[in-house]
C-alpha positions in Angstrom: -28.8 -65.7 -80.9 -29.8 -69.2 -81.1 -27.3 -72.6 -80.7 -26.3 -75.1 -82.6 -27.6 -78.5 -81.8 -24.7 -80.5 -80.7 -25.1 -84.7 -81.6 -22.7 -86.8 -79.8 -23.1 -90.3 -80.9 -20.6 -93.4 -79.9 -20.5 -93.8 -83.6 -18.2 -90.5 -83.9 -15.3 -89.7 -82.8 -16.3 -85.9 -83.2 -19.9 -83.8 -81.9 -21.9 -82.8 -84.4 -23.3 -79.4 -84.5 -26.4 -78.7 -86.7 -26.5 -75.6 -87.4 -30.5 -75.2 -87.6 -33.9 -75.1 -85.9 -36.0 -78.2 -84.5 -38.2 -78.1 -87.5 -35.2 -78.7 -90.0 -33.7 -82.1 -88.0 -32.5 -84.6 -90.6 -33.8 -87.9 -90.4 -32.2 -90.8 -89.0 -30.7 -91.9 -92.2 -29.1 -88.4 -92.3 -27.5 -88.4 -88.7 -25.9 -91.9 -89.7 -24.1 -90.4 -92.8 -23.0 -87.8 -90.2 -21.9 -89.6 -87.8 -19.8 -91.3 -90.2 -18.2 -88.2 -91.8 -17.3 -87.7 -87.9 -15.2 -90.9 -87.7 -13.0 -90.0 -90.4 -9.5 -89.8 -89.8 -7.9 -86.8 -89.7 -10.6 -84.3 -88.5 -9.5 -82.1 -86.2 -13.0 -80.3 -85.0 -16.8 -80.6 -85.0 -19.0 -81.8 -88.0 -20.9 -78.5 -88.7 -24.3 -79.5 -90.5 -26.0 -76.1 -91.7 -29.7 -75.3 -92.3 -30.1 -76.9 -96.1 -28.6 -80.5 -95.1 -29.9 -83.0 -97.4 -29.2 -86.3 -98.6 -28.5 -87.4 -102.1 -28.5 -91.2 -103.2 -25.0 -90.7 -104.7 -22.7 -89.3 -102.2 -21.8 -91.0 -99.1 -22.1 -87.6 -96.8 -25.0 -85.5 -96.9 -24.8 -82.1 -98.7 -24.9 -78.9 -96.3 -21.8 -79.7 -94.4 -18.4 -78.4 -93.8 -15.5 -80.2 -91.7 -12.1 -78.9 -91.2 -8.8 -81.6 -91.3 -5.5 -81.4 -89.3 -2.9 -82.7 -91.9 -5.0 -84.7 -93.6 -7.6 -84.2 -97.1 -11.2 -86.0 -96.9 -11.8 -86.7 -100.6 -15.4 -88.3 -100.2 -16.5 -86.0 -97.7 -17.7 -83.3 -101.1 -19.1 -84.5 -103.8 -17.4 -84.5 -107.6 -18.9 -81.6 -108.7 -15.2 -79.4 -107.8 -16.4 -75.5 -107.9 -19.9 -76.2 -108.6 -21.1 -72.5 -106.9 -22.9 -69.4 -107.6 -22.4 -65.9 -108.8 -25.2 -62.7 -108.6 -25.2 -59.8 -111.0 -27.3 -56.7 -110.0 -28.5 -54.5 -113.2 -30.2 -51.1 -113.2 -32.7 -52.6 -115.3 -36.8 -51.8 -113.8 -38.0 -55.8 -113.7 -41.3 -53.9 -115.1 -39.5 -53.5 -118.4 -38.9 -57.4 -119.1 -42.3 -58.3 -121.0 -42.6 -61.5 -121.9 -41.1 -60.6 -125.8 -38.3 -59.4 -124.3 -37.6 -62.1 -122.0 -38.0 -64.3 -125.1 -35.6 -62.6 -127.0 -32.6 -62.8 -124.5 -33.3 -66.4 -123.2 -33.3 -67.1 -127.2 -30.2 -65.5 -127.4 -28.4 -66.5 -124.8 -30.0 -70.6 -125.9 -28.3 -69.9 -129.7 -25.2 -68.5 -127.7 -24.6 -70.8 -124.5 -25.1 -74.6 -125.3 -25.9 -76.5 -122.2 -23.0 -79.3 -122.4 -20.6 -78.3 -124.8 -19.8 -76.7 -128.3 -20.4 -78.0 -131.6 -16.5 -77.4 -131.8 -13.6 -76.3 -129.7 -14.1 -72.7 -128.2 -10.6 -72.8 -126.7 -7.2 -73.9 -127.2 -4.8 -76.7 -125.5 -2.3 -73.1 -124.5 -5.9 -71.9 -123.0 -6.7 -74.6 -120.8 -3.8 -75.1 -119.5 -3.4 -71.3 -118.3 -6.5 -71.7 -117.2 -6.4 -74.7 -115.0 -3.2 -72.9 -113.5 -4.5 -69.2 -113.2 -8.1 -69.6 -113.6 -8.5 -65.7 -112.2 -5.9 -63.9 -114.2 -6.7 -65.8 -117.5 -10.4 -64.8 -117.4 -9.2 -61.1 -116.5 -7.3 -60.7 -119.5 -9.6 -62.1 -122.1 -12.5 -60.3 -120.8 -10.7 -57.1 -119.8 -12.0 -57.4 -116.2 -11.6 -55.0 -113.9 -10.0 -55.5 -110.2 -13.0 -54.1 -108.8 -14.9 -57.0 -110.5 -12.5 -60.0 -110.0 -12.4 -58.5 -106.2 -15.9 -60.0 -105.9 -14.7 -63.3 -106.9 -13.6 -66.1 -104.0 -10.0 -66.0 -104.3 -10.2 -63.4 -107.7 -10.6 -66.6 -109.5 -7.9 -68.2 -108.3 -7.9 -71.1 -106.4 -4.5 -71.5 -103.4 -2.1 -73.8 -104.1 1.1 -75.0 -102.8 3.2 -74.3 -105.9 3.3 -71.7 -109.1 5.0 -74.5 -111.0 2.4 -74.5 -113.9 3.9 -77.9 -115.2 3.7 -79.2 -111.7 0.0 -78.1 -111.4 -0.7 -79.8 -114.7 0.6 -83.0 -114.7 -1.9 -83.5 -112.1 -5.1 -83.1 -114.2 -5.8 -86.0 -116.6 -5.4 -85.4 -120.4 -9.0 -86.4 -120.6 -10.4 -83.7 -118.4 -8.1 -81.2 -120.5 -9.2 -82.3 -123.8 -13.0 -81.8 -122.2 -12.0 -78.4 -121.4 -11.7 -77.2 -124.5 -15.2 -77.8 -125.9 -17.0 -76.9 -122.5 -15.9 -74.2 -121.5 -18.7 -71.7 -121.0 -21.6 -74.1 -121.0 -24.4 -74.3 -118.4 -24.7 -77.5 -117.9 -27.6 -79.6 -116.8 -29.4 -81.2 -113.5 -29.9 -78.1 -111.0 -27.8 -75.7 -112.6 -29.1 -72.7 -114.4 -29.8 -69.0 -114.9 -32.2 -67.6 -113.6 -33.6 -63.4 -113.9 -34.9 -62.0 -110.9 -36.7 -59.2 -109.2 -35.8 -57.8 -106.1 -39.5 -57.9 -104.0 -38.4 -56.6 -100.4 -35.9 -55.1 -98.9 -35.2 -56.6 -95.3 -31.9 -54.7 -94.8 -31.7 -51.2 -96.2 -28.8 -50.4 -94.7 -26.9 -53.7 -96.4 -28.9 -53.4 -99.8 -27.8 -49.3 -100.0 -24.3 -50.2 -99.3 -24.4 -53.7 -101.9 -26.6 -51.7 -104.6 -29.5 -53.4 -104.4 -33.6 -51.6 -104.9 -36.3 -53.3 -104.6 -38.2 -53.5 -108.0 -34.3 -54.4 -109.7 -34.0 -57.0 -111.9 -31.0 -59.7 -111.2 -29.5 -62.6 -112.5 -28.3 -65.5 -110.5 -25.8 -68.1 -112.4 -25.4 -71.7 -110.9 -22.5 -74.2 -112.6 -19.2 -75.3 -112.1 -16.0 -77.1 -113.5 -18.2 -79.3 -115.8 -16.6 -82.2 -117.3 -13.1 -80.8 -116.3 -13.9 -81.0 -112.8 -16.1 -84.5 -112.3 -13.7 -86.5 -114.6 -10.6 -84.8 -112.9 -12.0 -85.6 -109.4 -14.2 -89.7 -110.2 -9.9 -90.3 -111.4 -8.5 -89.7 -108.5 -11.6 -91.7 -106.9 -10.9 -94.6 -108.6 -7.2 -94.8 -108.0 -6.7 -93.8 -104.8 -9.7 -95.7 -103.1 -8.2 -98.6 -103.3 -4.9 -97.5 -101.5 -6.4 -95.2 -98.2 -9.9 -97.5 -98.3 -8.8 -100.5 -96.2 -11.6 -100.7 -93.7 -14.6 -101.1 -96.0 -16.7 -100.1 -92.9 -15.6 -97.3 -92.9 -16.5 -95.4 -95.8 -15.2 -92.6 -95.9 -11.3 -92.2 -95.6 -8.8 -89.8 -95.4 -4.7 -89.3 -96.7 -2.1 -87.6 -94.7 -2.3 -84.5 -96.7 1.9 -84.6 -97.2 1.5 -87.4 -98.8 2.3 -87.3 -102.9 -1.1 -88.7 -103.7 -2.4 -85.5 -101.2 -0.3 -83.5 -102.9 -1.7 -84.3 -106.6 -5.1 -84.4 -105.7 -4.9 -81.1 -103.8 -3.5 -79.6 -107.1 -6.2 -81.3 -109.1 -8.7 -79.5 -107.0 -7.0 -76.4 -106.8 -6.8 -76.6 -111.2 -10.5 -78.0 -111.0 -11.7 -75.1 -109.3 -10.3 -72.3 -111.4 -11.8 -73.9 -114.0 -15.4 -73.7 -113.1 -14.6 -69.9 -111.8 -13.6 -69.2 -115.6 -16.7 -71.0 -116.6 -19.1 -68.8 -114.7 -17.3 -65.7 -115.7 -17.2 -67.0 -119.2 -21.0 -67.5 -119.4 -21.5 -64.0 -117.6 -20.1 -62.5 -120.4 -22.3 -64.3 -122.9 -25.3 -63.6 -120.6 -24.3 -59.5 -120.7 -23.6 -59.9 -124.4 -27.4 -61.4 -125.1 -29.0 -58.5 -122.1 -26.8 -55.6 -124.2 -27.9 -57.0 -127.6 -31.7 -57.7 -127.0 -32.1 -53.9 -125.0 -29.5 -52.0 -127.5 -27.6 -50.7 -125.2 -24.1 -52.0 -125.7 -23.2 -49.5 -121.7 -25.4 -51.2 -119.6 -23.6 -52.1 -116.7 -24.5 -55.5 -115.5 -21.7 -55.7 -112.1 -21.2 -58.7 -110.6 -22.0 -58.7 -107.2 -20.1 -61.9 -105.6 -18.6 -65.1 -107.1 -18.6 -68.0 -104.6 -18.2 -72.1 -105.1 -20.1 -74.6 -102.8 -17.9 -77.5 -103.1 -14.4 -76.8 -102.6 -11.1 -78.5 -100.3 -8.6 -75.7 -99.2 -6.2 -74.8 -96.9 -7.3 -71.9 -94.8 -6.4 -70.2 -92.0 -9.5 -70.9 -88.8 -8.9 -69.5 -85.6 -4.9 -69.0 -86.2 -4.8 -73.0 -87.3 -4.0 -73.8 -90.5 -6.8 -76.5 -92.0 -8.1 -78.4 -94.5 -11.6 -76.8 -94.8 -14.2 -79.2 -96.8 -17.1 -77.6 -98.1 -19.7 -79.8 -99.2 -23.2 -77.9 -100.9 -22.1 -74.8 -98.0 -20.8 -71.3 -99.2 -17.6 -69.8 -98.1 -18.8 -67.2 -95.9 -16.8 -64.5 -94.7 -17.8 -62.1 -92.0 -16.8 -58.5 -91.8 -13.9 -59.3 -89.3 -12.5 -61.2 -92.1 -13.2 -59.3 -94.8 -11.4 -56.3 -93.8 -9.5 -55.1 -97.4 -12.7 -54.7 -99.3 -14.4 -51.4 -99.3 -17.9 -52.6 -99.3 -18.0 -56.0 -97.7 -16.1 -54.8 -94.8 -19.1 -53.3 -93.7 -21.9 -55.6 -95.0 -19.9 -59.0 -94.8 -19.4 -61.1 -97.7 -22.7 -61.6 -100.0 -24.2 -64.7 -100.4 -27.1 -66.4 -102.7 -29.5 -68.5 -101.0 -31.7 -69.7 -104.0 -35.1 -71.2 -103.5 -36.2 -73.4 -106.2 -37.1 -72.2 -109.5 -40.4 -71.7 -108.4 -40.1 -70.3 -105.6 -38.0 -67.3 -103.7 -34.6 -66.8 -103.4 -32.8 -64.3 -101.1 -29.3 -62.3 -101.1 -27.7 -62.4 -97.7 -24.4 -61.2 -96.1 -22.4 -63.4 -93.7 -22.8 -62.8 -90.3 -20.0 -63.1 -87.2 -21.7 -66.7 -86.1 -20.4 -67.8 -89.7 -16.6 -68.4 -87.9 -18.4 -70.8 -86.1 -18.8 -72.9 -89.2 -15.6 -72.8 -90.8 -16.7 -69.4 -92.2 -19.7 -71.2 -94.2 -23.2 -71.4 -94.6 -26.0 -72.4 -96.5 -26.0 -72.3 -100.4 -29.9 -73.2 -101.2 -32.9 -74.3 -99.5 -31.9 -77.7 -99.7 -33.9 -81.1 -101.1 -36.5 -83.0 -99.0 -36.8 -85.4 -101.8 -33.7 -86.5 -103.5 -34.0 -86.3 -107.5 -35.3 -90.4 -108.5 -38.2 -89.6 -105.7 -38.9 -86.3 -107.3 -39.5 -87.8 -110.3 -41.3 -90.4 -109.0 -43.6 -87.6 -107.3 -44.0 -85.2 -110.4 -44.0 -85.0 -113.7 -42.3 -82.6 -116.1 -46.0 -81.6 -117.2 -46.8 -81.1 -113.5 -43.2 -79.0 -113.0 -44.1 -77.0 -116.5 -47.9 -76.1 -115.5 -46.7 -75.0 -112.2 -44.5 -72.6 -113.9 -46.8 -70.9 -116.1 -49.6 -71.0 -113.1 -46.8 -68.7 -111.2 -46.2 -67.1 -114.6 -42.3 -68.0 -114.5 -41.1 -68.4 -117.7 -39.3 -71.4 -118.5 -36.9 -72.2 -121.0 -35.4 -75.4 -121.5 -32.5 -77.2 -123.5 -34.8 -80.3 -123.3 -31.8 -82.3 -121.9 -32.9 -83.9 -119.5 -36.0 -84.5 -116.8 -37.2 -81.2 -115.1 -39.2 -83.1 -112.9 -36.2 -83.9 -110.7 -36.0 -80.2 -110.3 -39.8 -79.6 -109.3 -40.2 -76.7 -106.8 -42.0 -78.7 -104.4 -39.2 -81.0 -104.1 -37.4 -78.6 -102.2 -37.2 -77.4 -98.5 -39.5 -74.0 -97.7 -36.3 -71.3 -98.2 -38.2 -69.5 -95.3 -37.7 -71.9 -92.8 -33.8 -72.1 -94.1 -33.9 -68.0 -93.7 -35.0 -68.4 -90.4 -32.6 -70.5 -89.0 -29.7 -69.1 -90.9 -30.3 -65.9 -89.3 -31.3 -66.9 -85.9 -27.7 -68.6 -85.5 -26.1 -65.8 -86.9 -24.5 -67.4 -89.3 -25.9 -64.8 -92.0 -28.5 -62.1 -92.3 -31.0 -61.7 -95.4 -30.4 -58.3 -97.4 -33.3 -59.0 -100.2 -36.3 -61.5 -101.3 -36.4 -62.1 -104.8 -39.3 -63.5 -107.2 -38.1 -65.4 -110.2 -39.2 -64.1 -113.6 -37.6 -66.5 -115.9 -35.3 -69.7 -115.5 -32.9 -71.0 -118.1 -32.8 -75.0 -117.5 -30.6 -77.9 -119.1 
């Protein structure tokens, strides 16, 4: 098993280990953003920097990073985007089956069925929301008639922890304008880098894994990438805007934390925790429409479509690391749970918690399982292959012609909402996931079960 590469800089109060091979090093830009996340107050251990860190003009600490806080809650070191993660849903379906008709008919109907922003009207009501934002898990169990088995392959069942069941406590911390959003986007896709995308299953590297998680090669699968949606980034650019100003007073340094008893903590924690469920009943919501449109299209109103794992890429939580009880920011990095930690589940006790480690939409994803070396992370790893060109260069370096004719070349279906600039999403604009593979599994931080090939992407 490789090492991380520790960075020690007088700029940090805390090392820096990057969690990747030589050929991934950030570039100097990226160390300084690191190096300041490692002078914020509060942290109690090492920067990890995992093998997708990349910069983005609009955040002030590079995405692929996890730190952990004694007492104390790092607002800017995630990004807006609360519960912005990643579900997989295997299917017994032969990817041979999918012709292009059929492909055309359930991306149709899931376009007529799942707007990309928000309904025409409300889809839920005030009463909804507000269970929702307090018991995003249980809400989405009981109107969908979910079984345990299924909401036991969700982070939390859905749920995010908090440090009170007092639901008017939890909601007077979420501004009426993120709650009036909620009721008009819930189950919506959303635009930028999220999508849906169908799969096939090309290889099998671990057959013992892929037996136990269900997986053959020749399957198709869908992998699902949203979050919170309005509810979230107006909940969370709030809370920016306020409480900047107050825990702020060095400009120099950047990026600042709050004693996490503090009321304002206290709040924001709760706004995360409400955030959070939200985008956890989003993705479940749109899961159902997606089955609904796959049932419909094939006339088959059995086929099973089971969720394999539910996990969110940006989060702040309380968890317990190495019998300490921490703040644990995850910034663009996948909670990641080993077998040793994993212990009550019948299937990922063995395997380890599944992960998706998407490619671009041109290019290959995989399905891993977290490995032991993940502790070493805060229990994290990688969620993508990660940008080498941030989305204004993209589009300064391709256009959406260039980004569509590349698609049909690979004969990858693409449909789009039309909503905004697919050339900030061009394949090429992203790290090669095989070099990401390869240092993800030669730290041990997870291991690869199965290499997909996209057949068709649903885009904003």
């Amino acid at each position: 098993m490789s090492s991380p590469i520790e960075v020690k800089s007088p700029r940090a109060d805390l090392p820096i280990k990057l969690f990747l091979t030589p050929e991934l090093m950030p570039d100097p830009e990226t160390i300084a953003q690191l190096e300041s996340l490692a002078h914020a107050p509060g942290l109690a251990h090492h920067v990890a920097a995992l093998p997708d860190l990349h910069r983005k003009s609009r955040n002030l600490s590079p995405t692929g990073t996890v730190v952990a806080a004694k007492n104390a809650i790092v607002p800017r070191a995630v990004d807006t985007g609360i519960c912005c993660g990643m579900r997989m849903m295997r299917t017994e379906i032969d990817a041979r089956e999918l012709t292009a008709p059929v492909l055309d008919e359930i991306f149709g109907e899931m376009m007529r069925t799942i707007p990309v922003l928000e309904h025409e009207n409300d889809v839920l009501t005030k009463e909804d929301v507000a269970e929702i934002l307090v018991r995003g898990g249980a809400w989405s169990q009981k109107r969908f008639g979910l079984s345990d088995e299924e909401m036991n392959c969700i982070e939390d069942r859905g749920t995010a922890p908090t440090d009170t069941t007092d639901a008017e406590a939890i909601l007077a911390c979420v501004p009426d304008k993120a709650k009036k959003k909620g009721r008009g986007c819930f189950a919506t896709l959303g635009d930028g880098n999220h999508f849906f995308e169908l799969q096939e299953i090309v290889e099998v590297v671990d057959e013992e894994a892929a037996a136990l998680l269900g997986l053959k090669k020749g399957q198709a699968l869908f992998m699902l990438h949203t979050g919170s949606r309005s509810v979230g980034s107006k909940t969370m650019k709030a809370y920016l805007e306020t409480l900047e100003e107050k825990f702020q007073p060095n400009p120099a340094q950047p990026i600042w934390s709050m004693p996490a008893d503090s009321e304002e903590a206290i709040q924001y924690a709760r706004a995360v925790s409400a955030a959070s469920n939200f985008g956890f009943a989003n993705r479940i919501g749109l899961t159902e429409q997606m089955r609904a449109a796959v049932r419909k299209v094939l006339c088959d109103e059995s086929l099973r479509i089971p969720l394999l794992y539910d996990c969110s890429h940006v989060s702040i939580k309380l968890e317990e690391w190495n019998n300490e009880k921490l703040w644990i920011h995850r910034h663009g990095a996948s909670r990641a749970l080993p077998p040793s930690q994993i212990k009550s589940h019948p299937v990922f006790s063995k395997t380890g918690q599944p992960i998706p480690i998407p490619g671009s939409m041109g290019h290959a994803s995989y399905i891993g399982v977290a490995d032991e070396a993940a502790v070493q992370s805060f229990c994290s790893v990688n969620h993508g292959a990660g940008r080498v060109l941030d989305k204004p260069d993209a589009m300064r370096n391709f256009t959406e012609a260039q980004v569509e004719t590349e698609m049909r070349d690979k004969n990858i279906r693409l449909y789009r909402y039309g909503s905004d600039n697919i050339a900030e999403q061009a394949p090429n604009s992203f790290k090669d996931i095989s070099t990401v593979i390869k240092a993800m599994s030669a730290l041990s931080l997870a291991r690869p079960v199965v290499k997909l090939r996209p057949i068709a992407v649903l885009k904003g």
